[in-house]
N, C-alpha and C positions, 0 to 999 in steps of 0.2 A: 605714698603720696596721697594728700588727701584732695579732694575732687567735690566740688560744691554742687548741691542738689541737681538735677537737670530731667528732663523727660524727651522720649523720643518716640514717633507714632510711627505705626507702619502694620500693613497684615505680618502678623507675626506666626514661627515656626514653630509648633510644640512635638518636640521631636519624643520628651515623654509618653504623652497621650495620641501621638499620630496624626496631629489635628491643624489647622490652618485658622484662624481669628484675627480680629481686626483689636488695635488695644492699642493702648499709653504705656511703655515701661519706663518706670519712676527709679532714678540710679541716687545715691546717695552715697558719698565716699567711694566705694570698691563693690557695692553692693547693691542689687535688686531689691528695691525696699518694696515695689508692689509690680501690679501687671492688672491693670484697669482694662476690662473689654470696653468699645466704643466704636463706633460708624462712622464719625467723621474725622481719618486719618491721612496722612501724609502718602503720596502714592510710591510706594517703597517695601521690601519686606527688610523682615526683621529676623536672624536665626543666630544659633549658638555659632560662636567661633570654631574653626576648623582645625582640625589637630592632624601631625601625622603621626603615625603610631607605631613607626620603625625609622628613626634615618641616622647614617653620622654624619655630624654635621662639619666635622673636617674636609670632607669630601667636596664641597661646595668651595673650598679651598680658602672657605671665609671664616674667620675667628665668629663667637654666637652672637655678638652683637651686632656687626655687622650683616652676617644671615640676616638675624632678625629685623633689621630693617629692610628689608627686602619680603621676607616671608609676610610681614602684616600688610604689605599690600594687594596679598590675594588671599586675605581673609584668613589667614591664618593666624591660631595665637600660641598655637603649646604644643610641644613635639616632645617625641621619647625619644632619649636621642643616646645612644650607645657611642659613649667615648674610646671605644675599642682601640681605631686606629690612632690617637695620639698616646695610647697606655702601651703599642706595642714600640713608642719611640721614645716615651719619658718617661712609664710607669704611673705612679701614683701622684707626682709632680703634674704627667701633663692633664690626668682629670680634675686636680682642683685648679688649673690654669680654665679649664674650657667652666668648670663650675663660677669662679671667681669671675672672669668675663662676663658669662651669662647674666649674670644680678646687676651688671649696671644699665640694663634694658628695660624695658615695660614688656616683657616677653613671658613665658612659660616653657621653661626646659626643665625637663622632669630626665637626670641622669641616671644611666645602671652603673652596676660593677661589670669590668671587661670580664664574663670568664675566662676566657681563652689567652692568653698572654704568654708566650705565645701559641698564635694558632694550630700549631705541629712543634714538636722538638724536629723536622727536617730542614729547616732554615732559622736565618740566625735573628731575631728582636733586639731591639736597644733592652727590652725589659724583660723582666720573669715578674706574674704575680700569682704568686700561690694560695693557699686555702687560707691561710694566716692575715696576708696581703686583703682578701675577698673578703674576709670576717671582717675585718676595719674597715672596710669601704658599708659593707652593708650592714653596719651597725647605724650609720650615721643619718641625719633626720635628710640629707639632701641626697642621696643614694634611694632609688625606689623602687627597682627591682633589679634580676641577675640575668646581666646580657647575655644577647645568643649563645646559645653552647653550643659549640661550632667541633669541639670534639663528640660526635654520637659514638663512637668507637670505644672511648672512653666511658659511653653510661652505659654501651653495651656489653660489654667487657668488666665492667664492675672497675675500673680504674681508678684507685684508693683518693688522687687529690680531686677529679671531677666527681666525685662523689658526696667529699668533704664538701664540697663547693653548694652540689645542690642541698646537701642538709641543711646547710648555714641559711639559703634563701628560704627554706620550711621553717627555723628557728624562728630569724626574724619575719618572717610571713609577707615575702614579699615575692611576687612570680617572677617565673624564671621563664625567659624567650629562649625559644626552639631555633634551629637552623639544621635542618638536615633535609640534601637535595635526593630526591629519590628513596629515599628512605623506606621501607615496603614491611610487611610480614609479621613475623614476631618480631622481629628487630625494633621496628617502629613504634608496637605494645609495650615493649619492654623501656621504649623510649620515653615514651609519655606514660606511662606508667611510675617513671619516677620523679613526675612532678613539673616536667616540663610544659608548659602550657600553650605555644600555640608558635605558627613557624610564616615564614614571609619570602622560602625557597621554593614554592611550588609551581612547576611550568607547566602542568595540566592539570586539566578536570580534575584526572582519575586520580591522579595522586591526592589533589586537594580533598578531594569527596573519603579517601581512605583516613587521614588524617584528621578530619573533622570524624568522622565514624568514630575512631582511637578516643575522641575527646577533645580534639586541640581547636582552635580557632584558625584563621585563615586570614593573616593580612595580604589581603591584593596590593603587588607590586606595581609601580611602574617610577623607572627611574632613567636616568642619563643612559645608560648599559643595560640594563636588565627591566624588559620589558616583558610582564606577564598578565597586563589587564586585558588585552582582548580574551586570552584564552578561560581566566578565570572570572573575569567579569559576574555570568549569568550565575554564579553564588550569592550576587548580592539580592537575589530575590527568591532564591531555592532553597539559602540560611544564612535569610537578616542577620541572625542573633550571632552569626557566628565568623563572622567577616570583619576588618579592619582595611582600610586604607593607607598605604604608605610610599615612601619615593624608595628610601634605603641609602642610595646615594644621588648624588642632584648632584649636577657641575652647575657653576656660576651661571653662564649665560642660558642655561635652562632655566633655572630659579626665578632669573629676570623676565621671565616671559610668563610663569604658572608655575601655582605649588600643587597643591590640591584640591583646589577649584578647580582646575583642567582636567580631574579622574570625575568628577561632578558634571563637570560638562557630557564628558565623552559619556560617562552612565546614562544620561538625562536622555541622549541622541539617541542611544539603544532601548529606552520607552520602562526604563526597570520606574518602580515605583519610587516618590522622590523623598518617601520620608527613609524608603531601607539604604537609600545615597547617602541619604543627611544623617542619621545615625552611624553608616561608617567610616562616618567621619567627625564625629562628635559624642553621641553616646557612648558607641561601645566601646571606644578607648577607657571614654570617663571609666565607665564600671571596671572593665577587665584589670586594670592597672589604679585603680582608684585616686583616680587626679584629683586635683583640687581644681576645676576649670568648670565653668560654668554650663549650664543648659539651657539658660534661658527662664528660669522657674523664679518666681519669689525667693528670698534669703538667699540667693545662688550669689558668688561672685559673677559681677558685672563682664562677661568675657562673653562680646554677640558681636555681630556686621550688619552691616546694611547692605544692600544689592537692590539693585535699579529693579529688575525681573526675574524668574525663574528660572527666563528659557536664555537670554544674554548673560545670567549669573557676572554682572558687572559687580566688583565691589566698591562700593562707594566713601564706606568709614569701617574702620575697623575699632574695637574698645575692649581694652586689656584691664580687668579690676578696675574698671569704673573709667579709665583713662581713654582719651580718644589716641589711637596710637596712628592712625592712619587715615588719609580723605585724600579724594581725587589721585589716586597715585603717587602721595608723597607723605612718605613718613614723619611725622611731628615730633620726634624726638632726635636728640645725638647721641653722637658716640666719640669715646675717646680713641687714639691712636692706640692699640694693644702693644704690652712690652714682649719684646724675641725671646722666646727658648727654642734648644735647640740638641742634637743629639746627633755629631755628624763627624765621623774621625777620619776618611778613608781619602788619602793624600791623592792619589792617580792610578792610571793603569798606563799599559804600554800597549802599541799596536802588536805587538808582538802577544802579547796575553788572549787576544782575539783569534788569535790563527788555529782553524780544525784540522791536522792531522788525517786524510784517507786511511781507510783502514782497510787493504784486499778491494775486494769486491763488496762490502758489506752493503746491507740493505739501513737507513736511518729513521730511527722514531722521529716524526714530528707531531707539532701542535697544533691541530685543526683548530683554527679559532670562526666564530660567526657572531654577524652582527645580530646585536641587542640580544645577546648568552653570553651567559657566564659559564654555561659549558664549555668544555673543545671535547673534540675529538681525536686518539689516538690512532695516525696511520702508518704504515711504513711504504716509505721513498727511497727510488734509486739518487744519489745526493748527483750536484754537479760538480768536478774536481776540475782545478785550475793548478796546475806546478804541485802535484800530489798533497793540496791544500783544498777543503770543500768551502765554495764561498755559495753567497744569495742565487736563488736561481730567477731571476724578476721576471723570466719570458713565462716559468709557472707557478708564478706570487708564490718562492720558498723561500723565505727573508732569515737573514742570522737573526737571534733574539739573545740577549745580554743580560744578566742581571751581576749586580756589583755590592756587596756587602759593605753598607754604609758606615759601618759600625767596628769595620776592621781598620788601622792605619793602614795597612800591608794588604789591603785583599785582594786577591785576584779572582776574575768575573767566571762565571758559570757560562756556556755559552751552547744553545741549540738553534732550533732554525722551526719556523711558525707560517703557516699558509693562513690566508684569511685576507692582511691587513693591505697586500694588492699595493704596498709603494713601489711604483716607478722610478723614483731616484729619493738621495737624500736618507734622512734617519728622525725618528721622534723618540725622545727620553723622559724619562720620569723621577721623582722622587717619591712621587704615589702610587707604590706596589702591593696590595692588599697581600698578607698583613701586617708583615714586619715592616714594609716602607723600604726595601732596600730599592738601589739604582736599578731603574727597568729601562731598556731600549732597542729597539726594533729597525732594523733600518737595510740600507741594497749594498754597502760596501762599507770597509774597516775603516776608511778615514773619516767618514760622516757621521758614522758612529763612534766612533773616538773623541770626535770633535762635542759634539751629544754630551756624550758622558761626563767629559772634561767640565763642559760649561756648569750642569750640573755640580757637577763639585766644587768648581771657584765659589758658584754660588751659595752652598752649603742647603740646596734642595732647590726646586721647582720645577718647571714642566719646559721643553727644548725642542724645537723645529729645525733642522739643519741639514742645509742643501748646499754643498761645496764649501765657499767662507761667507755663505751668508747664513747665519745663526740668528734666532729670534728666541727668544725665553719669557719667563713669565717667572720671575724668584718667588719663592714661598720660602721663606727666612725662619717663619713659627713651625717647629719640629719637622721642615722639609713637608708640610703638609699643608699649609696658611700664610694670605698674603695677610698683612698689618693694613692693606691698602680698603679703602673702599668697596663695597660691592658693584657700584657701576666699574671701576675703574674694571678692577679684577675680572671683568665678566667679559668688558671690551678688549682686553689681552688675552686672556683666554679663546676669545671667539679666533680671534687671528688667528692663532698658533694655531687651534683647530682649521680653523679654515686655508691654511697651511699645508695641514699634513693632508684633507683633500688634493688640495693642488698637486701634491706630490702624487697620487694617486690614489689614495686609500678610499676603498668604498666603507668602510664605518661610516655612520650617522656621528658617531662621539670616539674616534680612534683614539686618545690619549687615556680613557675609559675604560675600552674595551684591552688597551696593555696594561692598562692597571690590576686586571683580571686574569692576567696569565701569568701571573705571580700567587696567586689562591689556593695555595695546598687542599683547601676541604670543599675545592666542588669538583667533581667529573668533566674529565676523565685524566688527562694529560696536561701536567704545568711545570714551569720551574720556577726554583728559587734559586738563594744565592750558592745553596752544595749543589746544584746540576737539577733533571730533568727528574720529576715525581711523580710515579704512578698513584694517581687518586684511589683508583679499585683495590689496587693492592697495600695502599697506603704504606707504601716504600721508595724509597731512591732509585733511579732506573739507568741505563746503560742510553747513550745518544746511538748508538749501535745495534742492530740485532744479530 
């Protein structure tokens, strides 16, 4: 879109040089034609657009267009954004649906190739992409680098197709995102040694400090679930150069409130310095992944904000390639309605498929889950048996936990039992199970979780709150992953449901989040999928039994 000359005054941000100056930027079309120093300006600053530098953007539960209208209102304009989870439900299908979406915005989505697809052979994906699959994805001018490789096993271990994988991102020279939690020793040498370049799993210091030693960069998290910036924060002044800012995942009604303006905020509070803020959130993406997104500089593409002050970091207008995409909290552009795909075969279950067998005396693995980790913990429990059947123990938060293979007609559910999530009655279900997306659901008894599940599947995905026969949902129809609906709409049903499964009792900040997470084969320590209960450490299939 071409965009007729204009100028805008304000102390502006030189995130290049370090520097703060007062000036005229001169836009022409998409582009920075000049940047006039001058004294008497508009009282406003002026900085590069704000990038996240890790997220998927299914996870906000919004197709990218609509994200995107939401994201330019707090100064954001270009995310890397790994299509992982809609490739583990459509393949290659659903990243040129999120690519294709994407371009009818004034946004900046810069997509990888999924590696991992699926994340383990111990649960089941709508999809498989393998090294052949990856070579076509990252041959292409719209592919720009190779998403997290969430198999380390695999590069440590010399495992022939994740090998293929990273050679292909060396061929065509494009970096490849790290994801390995804990990861320590030679392991980790040997990790980033072959070319992985930087990780966005780190929940300490010390980890991040060894990892950056290794070579890798460090994007500070902080998302819906997994919240890592208090602990990692003070990196952003002990290795500017070597820090990234990102969400990872963002549900709706977070999005609605802060993107990455809010990790800006909360830096600014802790007194770190404000240009090593503002470049981890705008240089060092630029460089590390080589965006085409602007800095603010002469000849740059036109991609800056405006903010009232510093220390309020209010955004006032945001501008995508020369375009004004956003003022006063309302986005200046549309969006179309997105068309439904989808990848959803599995007819029902029975209550009878839910029932656990006592076994003796035995003692029972469960899933220590906690709020804002992506960790659990593996402990063993005496279970409680009812008519030599072990049901929820709600007097000490020990909840059944479900997972249902989307992808089978015929499947029947996995079924183990999860402390953490503290529901006093009722059940919450999912279609958002990181990574393959199969049915997730948590709940105090077999008919509310049955009910749960069901709805889920009339629906063909979304997210379920169910308490006796009152049922509330929230459909996501685009690969059991995205509504077609608006981001206010979506954020304001969301919030419900959420506010919901509170009611029921869960102490999570973001419970439908944190069960999206207990389906995660590749983070520590104890998860399930849809074959049963998986030891992370040992990275095998485990017994609900000891």
């Amino acid at each position: 879109m071409d965009i007729k000359e204009y100028e805008i005054s304000g102390t502006i941000a030189d995130v290049v040089n370090k520097r703060f100056y007062k000036g005229v930027v001169k836009v022409r079309d998409n582009k920075i034609i000049d940047i006039v120093k001058k004294d008497n300006v508009e009282n406003q600053f002026i900085l590069p657009g704000l990038i996240d530098s890790h997220i998927h953007i299914e996870s906000s539960m919004l197709v990218p267009s609509e994200f995107a209208k939401l994201a330019v209102l707090h100064g954001t304009v270009a995310t890397v954004s790994d299509p992982h989870e809609i490739a583990n439900v459509l393949g290659i299908e659903g990243v040129d649906f999120m690519i294709n979406n994407s371009k009818t915005v004034p946004f900046k989505f810069f997509f990888g190739a999924p590696s991992c697809v699926p994340a383990t052979g111990f649960e089941t994906s709508g999809f498989e992409l393998n090294s052949a699959d990856i070579e076509n994805l990252l041959k292409r001018d719209d592919i720009y680098y190779l998403s997290e490789m969430m198999n380390f096993p695999g590069v440590i271990y010399n495992d022939n197709e994740v090998i293929n994988k990273i050679n292909l991102s060396k061929k065509f020279n494009k970096p490849i995102d790290g994801h390995a939690p804990g990861l320590s020793g030679n392991d980790l040498k040997k990790y980033v040694d072959s070319g992985i370049s930087n990780d966005h799993e780190c929940s300490t210091i010390e980890e991040a400090l060894e990892k950056i030693n290794c070579g890798m960069k460090i994007q500070i998290r902080e998302g819906s679930a997994a919240k890592n910036f208090e602990a990692l924060c003070k990196l952003i002044d002990s290795h500017p150069d070597k820090v990234m800012l990102c969400s990872d995942d963002l549900h709706p009604d977070n999005l609605i409130q802060g993107h990455i303006n809010k990790l800006i905020k909360k830096a600014q509070k802790k007194g770190f310095d404000f240009f090593n803020i503002l470049r981890a959130a705008t240089y060092n993406p630029v460089k590390h992944y080589g965006l085409n997104v602007g800095l603010l500089q002469k000849n740059d593409p036109a991609d800056f904000i405006v903010v009232d002050n510093l220390d309020d970091f209010n955004v006032l207008k945001t501008f995508v390639n020369g375009q004004k995409v956003a003022e006063n909290n309302n986005a200046l552009f549309d969006t179309k309605k997105a068309e439904i795909i989808n990848n959803f075969s599995v007819k029902g279950i029975s209550k009878n498929d839910l029932i656990v067998k006592a076994e003796n005396d035995k003692t029972m693995n469960l899933i220590n889950a906690f709020d804002g980790e992506l960790y659990t913990k593996g402990i063993t429990v005496k279970p409680k048996i009812e008519n030599n059947c072990i049901v929820s123990d709600i007097e000490n938060d020990i909840l059944k936990i479900v997972v249902v293979n989307r992808y089978d007609e015929k499947a029947k559910p996995a079924v183990g039992f999860v402390k953490g999530f503290a529901l006093k009655r009722g059940a919450i279900a999912s279609s958002i199970a990181h990574d393959s997306h199969n049915i997730i659901c948590v709940g105090t008894n077999d008919t509310d979780i049955l009910s749960a599940i069901t709805k889920i599947i009339d629906n063909k995905g979304g997210i379920v709150a169910c308490n006796e026969k009152n049922i509330y949902d929230l459909p996501l129809p685009i690969a059991g992953l995205m509504s077609n609906k608006s981001g206010k709409e979506v954020a304001s049903q969301y919030k419900f449901l959420n506010d919901k499964a509170l009611e029921f009792g869960s102490k999570f900040a973001a419970p439908f989040m944190s069960l999206a997470f207990m389906a995660l084969l590749v983070i520590p320590e104890l998860k399930i999928g849809d074959k049963g209960l998986f030891d992370v450490n040992k990275f095998k299939l485990t017994s609900l039994f000891q």
